[in-house]
Structure formats: structure tokens, C-alpha cells
C-alpha positions as CSV (number, residue, x, y, z in Angstrom):
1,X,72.6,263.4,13.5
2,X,75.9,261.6,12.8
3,X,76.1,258.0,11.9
4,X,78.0,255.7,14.1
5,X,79.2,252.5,12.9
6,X,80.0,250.5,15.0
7,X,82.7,248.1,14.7
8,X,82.3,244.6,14.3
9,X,84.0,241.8,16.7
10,X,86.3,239.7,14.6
11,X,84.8,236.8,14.2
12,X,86.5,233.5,16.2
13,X,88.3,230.7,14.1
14,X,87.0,227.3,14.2
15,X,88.6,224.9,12.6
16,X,86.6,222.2,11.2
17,X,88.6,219.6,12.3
18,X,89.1,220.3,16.1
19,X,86.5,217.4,16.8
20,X,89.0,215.2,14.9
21,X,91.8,216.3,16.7
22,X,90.7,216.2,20.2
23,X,89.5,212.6,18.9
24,X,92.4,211.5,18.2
25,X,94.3,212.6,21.1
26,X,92.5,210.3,23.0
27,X,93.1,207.6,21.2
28,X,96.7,208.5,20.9
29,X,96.8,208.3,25.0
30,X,94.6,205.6,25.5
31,X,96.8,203.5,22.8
32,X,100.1,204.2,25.2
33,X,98.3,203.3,28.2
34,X,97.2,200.3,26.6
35,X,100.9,199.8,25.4
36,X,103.1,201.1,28.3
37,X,102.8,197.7,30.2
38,X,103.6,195.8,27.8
39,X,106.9,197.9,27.1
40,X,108.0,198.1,30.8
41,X,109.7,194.4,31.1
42,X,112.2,193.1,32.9
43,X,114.1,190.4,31.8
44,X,117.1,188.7,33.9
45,X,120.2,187.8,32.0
46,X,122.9,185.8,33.8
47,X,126.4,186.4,33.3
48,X,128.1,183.5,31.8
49,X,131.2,182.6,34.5
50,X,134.4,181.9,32.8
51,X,135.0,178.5,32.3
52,X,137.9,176.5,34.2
53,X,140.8,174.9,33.3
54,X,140.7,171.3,34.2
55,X,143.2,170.9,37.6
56,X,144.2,167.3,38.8
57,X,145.0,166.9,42.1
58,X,147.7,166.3,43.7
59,X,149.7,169.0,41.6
60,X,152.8,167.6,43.4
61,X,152.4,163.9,43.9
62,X,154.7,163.5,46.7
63,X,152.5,165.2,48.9
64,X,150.6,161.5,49.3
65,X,152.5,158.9,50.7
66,X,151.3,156.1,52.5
67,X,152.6,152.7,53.9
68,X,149.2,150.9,53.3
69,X,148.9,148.3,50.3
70,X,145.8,149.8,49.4
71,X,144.5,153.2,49.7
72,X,141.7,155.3,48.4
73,X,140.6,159.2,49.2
74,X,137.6,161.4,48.5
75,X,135.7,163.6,48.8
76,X,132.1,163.3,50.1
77,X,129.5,164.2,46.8
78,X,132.9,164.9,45.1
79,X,136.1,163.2,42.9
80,X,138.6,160.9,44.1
81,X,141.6,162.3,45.4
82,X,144.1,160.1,45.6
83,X,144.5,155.7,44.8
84,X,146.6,153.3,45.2
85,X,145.9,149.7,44.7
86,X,142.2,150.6,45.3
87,X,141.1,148.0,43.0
88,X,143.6,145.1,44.8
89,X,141.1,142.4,46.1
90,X,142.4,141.4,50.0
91,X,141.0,140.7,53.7
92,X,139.7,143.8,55.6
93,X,139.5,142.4,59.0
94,X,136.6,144.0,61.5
95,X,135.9,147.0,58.4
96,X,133.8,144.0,57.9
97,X,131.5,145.0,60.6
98,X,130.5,148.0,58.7
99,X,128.3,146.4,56.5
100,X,127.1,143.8,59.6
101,X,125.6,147.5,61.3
102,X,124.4,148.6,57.9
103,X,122.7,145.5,57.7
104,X,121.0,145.5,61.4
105,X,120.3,149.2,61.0
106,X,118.0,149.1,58.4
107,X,116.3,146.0,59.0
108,X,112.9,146.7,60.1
109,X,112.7,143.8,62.4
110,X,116.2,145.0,64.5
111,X,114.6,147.8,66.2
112,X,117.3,149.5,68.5
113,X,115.6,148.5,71.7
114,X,114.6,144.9,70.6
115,X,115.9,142.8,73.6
116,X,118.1,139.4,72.5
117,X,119.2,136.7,75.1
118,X,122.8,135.4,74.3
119,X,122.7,131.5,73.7
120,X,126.1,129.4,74.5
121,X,127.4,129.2,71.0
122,X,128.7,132.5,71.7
123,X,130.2,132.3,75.3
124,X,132.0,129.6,74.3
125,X,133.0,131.4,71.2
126,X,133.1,128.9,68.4
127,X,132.5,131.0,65.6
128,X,131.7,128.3,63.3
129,X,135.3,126.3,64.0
130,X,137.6,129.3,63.1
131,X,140.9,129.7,64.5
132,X,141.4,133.2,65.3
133,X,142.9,136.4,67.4
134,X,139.8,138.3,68.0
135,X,138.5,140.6,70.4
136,X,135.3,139.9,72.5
137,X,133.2,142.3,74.9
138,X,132.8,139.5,76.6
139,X,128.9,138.1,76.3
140,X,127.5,135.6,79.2
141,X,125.0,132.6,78.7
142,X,121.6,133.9,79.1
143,X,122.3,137.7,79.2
144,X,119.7,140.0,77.9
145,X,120.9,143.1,76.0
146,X,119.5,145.4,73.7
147,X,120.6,145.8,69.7
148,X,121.5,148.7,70.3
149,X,124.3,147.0,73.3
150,X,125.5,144.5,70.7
151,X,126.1,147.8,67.8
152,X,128.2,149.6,70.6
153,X,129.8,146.3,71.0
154,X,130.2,145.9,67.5
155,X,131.6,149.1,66.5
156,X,133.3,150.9,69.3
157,X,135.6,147.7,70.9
158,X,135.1,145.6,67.8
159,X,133.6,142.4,69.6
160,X,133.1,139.7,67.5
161,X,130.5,138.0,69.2
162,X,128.4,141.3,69.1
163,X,128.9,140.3,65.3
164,X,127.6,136.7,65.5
165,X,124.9,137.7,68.1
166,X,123.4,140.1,65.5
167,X,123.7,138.0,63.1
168,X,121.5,134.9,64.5
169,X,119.3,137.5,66.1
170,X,118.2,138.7,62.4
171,X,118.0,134.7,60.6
172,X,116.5,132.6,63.5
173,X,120.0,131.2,64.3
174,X,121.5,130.7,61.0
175,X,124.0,132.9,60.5
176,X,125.1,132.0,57.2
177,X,121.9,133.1,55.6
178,X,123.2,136.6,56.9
179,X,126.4,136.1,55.3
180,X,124.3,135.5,52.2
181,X,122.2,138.7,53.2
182,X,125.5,140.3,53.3
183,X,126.4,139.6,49.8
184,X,123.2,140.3,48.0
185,X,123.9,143.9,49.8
186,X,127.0,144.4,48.3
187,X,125.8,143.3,44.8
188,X,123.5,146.1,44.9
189,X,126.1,148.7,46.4
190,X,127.9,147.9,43.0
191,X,130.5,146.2,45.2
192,X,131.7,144.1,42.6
193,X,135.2,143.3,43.9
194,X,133.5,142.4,47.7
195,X,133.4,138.6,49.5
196,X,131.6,138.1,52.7
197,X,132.5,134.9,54.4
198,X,131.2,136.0,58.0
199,X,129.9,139.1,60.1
200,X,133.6,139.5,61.9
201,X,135.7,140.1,59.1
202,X,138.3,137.1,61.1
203,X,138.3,134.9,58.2
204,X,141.1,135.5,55.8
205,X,138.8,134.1,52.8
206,X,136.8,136.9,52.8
207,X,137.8,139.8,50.6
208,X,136.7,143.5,49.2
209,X,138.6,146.4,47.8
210,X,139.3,150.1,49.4
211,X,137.2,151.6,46.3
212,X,134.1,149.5,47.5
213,X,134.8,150.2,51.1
214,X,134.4,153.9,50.2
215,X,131.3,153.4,48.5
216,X,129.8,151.5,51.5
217,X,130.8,154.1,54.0
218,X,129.8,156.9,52.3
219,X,126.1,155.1,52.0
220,X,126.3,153.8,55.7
221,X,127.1,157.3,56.8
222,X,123.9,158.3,55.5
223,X,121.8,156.3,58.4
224,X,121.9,158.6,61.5
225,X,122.5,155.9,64.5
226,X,125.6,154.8,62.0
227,X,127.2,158.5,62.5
228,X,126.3,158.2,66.4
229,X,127.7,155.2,66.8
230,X,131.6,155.2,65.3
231,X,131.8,159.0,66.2
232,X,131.5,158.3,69.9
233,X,134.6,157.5,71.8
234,X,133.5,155.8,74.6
235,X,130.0,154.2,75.8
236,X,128.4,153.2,79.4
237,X,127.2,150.0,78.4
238,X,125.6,146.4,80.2
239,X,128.8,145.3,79.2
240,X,130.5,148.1,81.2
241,X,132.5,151.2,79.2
242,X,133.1,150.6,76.2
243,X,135.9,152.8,74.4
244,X,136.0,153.4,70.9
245,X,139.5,151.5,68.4
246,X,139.7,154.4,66.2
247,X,142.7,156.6,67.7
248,X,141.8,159.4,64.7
249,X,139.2,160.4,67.1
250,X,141.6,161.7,69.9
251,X,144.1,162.6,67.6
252,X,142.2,164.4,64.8
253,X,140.3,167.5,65.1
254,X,137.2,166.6,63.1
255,X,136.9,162.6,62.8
256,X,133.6,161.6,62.7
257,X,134.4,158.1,62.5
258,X,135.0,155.3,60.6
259,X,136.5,151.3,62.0
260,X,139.5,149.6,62.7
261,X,140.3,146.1,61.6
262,X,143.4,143.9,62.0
263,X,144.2,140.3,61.6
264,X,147.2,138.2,60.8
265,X,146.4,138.2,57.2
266,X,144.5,141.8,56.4
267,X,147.1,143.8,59.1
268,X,146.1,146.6,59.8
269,X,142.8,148.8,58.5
270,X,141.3,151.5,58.9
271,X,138.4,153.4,57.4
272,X,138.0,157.4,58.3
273,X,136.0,160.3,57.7
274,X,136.5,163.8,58.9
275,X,134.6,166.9,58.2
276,X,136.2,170.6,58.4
277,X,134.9,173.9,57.1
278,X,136.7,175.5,54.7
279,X,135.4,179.0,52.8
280,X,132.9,178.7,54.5
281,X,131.7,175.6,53.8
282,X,131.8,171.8,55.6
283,X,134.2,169.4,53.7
284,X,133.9,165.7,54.1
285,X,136.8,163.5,53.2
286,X,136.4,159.3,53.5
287,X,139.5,157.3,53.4
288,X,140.2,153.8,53.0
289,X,144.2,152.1,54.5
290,X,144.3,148.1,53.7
291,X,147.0,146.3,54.5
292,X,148.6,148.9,56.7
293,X,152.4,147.5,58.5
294,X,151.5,148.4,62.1
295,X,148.4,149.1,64.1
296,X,149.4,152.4,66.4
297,X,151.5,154.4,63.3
298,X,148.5,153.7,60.7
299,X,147.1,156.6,62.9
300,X,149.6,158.8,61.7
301,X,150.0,157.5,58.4
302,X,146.0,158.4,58.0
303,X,146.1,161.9,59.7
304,X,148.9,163.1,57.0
305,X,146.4,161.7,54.5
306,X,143.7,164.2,55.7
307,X,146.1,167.2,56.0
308,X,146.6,166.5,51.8
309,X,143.0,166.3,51.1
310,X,142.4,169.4,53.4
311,X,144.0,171.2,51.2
312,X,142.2,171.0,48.2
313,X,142.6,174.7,45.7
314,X,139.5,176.5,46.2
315,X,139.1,179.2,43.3
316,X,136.9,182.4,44.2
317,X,134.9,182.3,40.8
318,X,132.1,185.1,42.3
319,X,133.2,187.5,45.0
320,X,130.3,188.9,46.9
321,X,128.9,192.4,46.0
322,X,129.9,192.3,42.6
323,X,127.1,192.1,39.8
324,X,126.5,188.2,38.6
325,X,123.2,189.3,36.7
326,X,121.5,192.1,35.3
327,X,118.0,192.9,34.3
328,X,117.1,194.8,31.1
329,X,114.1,197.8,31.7
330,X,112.7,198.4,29.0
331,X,109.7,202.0,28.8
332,X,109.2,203.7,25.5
333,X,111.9,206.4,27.3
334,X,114.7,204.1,26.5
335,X,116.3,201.4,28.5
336,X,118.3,201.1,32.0
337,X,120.6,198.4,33.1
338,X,120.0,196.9,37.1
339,X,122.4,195.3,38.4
340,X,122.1,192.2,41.0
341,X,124.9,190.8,43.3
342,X,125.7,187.9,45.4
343,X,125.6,188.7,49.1
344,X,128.6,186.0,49.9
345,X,131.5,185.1,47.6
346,X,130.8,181.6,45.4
347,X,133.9,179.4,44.2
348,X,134.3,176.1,43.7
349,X,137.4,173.0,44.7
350,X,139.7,173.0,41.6
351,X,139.5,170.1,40.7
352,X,136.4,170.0,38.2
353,X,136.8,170.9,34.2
354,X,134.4,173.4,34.7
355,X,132.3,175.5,36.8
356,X,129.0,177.7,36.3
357,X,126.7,180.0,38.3
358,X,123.0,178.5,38.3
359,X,120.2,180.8,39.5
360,X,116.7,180.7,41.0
361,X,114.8,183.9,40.9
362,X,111.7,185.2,43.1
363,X,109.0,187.1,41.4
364,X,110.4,190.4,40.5
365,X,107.4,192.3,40.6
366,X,107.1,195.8,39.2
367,X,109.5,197.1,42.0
368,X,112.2,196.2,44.5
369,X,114.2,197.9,47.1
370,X,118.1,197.9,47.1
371,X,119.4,195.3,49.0
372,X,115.6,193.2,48.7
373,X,116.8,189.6,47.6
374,X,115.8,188.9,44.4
375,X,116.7,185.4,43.8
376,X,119.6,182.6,45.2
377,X,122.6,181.3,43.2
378,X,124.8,178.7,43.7
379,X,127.6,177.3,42.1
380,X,127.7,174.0,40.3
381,X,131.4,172.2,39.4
382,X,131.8,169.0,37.3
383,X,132.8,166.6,40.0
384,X,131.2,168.1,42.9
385,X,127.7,168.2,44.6
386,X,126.3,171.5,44.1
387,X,127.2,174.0,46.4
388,X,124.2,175.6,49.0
389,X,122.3,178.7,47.6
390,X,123.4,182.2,48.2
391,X,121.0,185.1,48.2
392,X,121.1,187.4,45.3
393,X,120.1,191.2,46.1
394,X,119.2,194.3,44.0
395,X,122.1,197.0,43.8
396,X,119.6,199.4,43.0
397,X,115.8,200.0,44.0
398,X,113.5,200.3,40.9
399,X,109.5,201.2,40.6
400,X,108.0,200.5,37.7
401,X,106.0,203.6,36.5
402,X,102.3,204.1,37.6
403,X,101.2,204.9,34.2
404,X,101.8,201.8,33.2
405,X,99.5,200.3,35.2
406,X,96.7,202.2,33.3
């Protein structure tokens, strides 16, 4: 019988090594799992804004013009716009009863409904043997009226014996201690060029400058009853109605105070504020007129005063929807570029040296959606307070990868 051989399976290669190999595949994946999340980052880098020339306002300096000795404008939280003789020591009539409502307003012991009973030195109005053209409310012996009576008094028909009244009410009847009172206030004000001989302002010995007159003003505007009371134009009062000196509040959109003043040796005076919005922000300017000719024009002397500070350059230095930042991604694929923008334009009044985009970021996370906001910017100008923040939103939505949360 034949012989069969059979034939033989070849026999499988095994390499030695495939132990090793799978080994180290494992540890190959398990080293870039360990190392993907720490090569995903994203890091925001802020565009640096282009730096500004420095612009000094007015550009043509016949746009201010003004009939008043002494004159100061600026801007609230920003530079000075405009001076003449602000630095010229002379009497400021009644603007002296801004630092006598200062004074009441934040003395703890003057709440606004503290009741005061008026005593004859003031019918009889002898304000301590001056001679002088004042203006009274009037008061009556034995009258009982409020603090908050006498500041209407004070600031809206600019009674001088509201002035006296509050100024007894506050030293057990010695006024002159609050004249002293109103000194050491100016000291610390950094008034330095400032005399207080009475509440009133009628005596022609006392003295300050329109530069200090700013820097009181723009402090007393910070007290909230203040702002009520020399932005209202007329007041039901014990008294009767009450109406309000400063004309700028009838005849310019946006006066939100200050106070008039006039005597024989100051003329005529006038502090002011008014506020307007302009891109898209609220502009304060303060003004200070010593030593204006006539009482009625100073009105219109001030309101062409505003017009020129109104119109302060405003430079767009970050339109909205353009990039101001980017983040870097960084995967062991390579690198991409996001991109964040500004969801409203950012510029800045020209009249700073310089101006530059500050940011605060959120947490970024490991993802964001376009449009998410990411973070707020703002814009800060030499000169100026810094503008309010804008939110900053992704351009693009990103995910970081879910291996590398392995």
C-alpha cells in the first residue's frame, strides 16, 4: 500500500518580542494621556493699543472766551479744560454757602429733619454788625423749621439768615466757631488759597479761588441731598415756594446745579455743573465764573462755556467686533489662534498722552461658545477716570478635546 505523506502546516511566526511591543504601546498611550492636558493650554494675549499723541485742548483758543475775572473748567474724574485767573484770590459772594451745606450735611448732629426754633438775632438780621445787600427768605421770631427748610433756604433763594440759622444751630449759638469749622474744612480740601469770614459769603474780607471752588464742588457733589438740593428749581417750603437763582437750570439742557453769588465787591458768580452723554457715555463738566460784569448775561456767558467743553475730541481707539485679544491653543497637533472681541466700541477724550486697553477675564474653561463672554475691557486714558467695562466675547466656539481629559 502507498505511502502518504502528509504535508506539514507551516508553522506560525512568533516573534520574541511581541510582549515588548504590546508593552510598550501602552505605555506610549498612557504617557500622551498623561501629557495631552498639559499640552492643551490656552493662554490670553492682549493686543497692545497704539499709543496716543498728546492733544491739548482748546486746539483753537478762541473758542473760550469769557467776561468773568476768574474762570476755571473741567471735567469730572478728568483734566482741566480751560483757566483763567484761577489761581486770583477774590470774594465769592453766596458760592460761600456751598461749603455752609457741606458742612451741615455731613455733620452727624444736623440730621435733615432736626427741628430748630429761630431766635431774634436773625429777624432782626444783624449778622454780626455787617452792612450789606443780601437776600432773606424771610425767618420769624420763634418759627420752627426743619434743617432740611433752612438748606432749601440756603441754596435755592440764597437766604442769608438760612446761613446764620445753620450755623448757631450746629455751635450752640456761636457762629464764629463755624466760621472756624469752615476753615479747618477747607485746609483739608487742599483749599489753600480759601478765607472764610462768615456762612453768607456778604463779607468782602473773605476770599477763595475758582480752582478751590472746583475742588469743593466736585467733593460736595458727591453727598446725595447736595445734588437734590441745587438741581431743583423750585421748592414748597414753610417759608412758602421757594425758586431756585441759578437761571442755567431753565436755560441749559442738562444743569444739575451749582450756586449763584453776587455782591458789590465779588459781582457776579456762579458755579455750574452739567452732565450730557456723549458716545455713549455721561460727561460731567464743573465750572467756576468769579467776578462776572452782570448778573442776568453771566448765564450766557456760562452756557457758551459748556457748549466748548461739550465738545471734547473723542478718538474710537477699539471699534466693537474687531479682535482686541487672542488666545493661543496649544495640542501636540499644532496650534490655532481664537480670537475675542469687544461687543461695544472703546475710545477715549483726546486730551490724555496716552491710552490703553485693560482686561479682566472669566475662567475660560476647556470650552466656550461664540458669542459666550469671556471677559470685560475697558479703556484707561492718562487724565481720565477709567471708562465702565465692556464685555468681551469669543468669535469662535472652541472644545477642548476629550482625550485630554484622560
Amino acid at each position: 500500500m502507498p505511502r502518504v505523506r502528509l504535508k506539514q502546516r507551516p508553522r506560525r511566526y512568533r516573534p520574541r518580542f511581541r510582549f515588548w511591543a504590546w508593552s510598550a504601546g501602552i505605555l506610549g498611550v498612557g504617557a500622551l494621556a498623561f501629557t495631552l492636558p498639559q499640552l492643551v493650554q490656552v493662554h490670553p494675549i492682549s493686543i497692545a493699543p497704539r499709543a496716543r499723541e498728546d492733544v491739548r485742548l482748546p486746539k483753537d483758543p478762541e473758542k473760550w472766551s469769557t467776561q468773568a475775572g476768574s474762570c476755571e473748567m473741567k471735567a469730572a474724574q478728568g483734566p482741566v479744560l480751560f483757566v483763567k485767573g484761577q489761581n486770583i484770590e477774590r470774594p465769592i459772594a453766596s458760592t460761600t454757602k456751598i461749603m455752609t451745606a457741606y458742612l451741615t450735611l455731613t455733620n452727624p448732629a444736623m440730621p435733615l429733619n432736626k427741628r430748630v426754633t429761630i431766635n431774634r438775632q436773625e429777624t432782626v438780621n444783624d449778622r454780626l454788625g455787617l452792612l450789606k445787600d443780601d437776600s432773606e427768605v424771610p425767618l420769624r421770631t420763634g418759627m420752627v423749621v426743619t434743617v432740611h427748610d433752612l438748606l432749601w433756604a440756603l441754596m435755592l433763594p440764597s437766604a442769608d439768615d438760612a446761613a446764620w440759622t445753620l450755623a448757631r444751630a450746629q455751635t450752640d449759638n456761636h457762629p464764629t466757631q463755624f466760621v472756624a469749622d469752615m476753615n479747618r474744612e477747607a485746609k483739608l480740601l487742599q483749599m489753600n488759597r480759601t478765607h472764610y469770614t462768615d456762612p453768607d459769603g456778604v463779607s468782602h474780607e473773605g476770599y477763595s479761588t475758582a480752582r478751590d471752588l472746583i475742588k469743593l464742588t466736585t467733593v460736595a457733589m458727591k453727598n446725595a441731598t447736595f445734588r437734590q438740593l441745587v438741581k431743583t428749581k423750585t421748592q414748597r417750603t414753610p417759608f412758602g415756594e421757594l425758586t431756585n437763582l441759578n437761571q442755567m437750570l431753565w436755560q441749559y439742557p442738562g444743569t444739575i446745579g451749582v450756586k449763584t453769588g453776587w455782591t458789590p465787591w465779588a459781582g457776579s458768580c456762579l458755579v455750574f455743573a452739567a452732565t450730557k452723554r456723549l458716545h455713549g457715555q455721561p460727561l460731567t463738566i464743573y465750572g467756576v465764573v468769579l467776578g462776572e460784569p452782570l448778573f442776568n448775561p453771566m448765564f450766557a456767558d456760562t452756557a457758551q462755556l459748556m457748549n466748548t467743553a461739550f465738545h471734547v475730541p473723542w478718538t474710537p481707539l477699539f471699534p466693537a467686533k474687531v479682535p482686541v485679544a487672542t488666545a493661543l491653543v496649544t495640542t501636540s497637533f499644532g496650534k490655532r489662534i481664537e480670537s475675542f472681541s469687544l461687543t461695544q466700541a472703546l475710545g477715549a477724550y483726546d486730551t490724555g498722552e496716552q491710552a490703553h486697553l485693560q482686561f479682566r477675564w472669566k475662567n475660560l474653561g476647556d470650552h466656550w461658545s461664540k458669542g459666550q463672554t469671556v471677559g470685560y475691557g475697558r479703556v484707561v486714558a492718562q487724565g481720565w477716570a477709567p471708562s465702565a467695562w465692556v464685555p468681551i466675547q469669543a468669535d469662535q466656539s472652541y472644545r477642548m478635546p476629550w482625550w485630554s481629559h484622560l
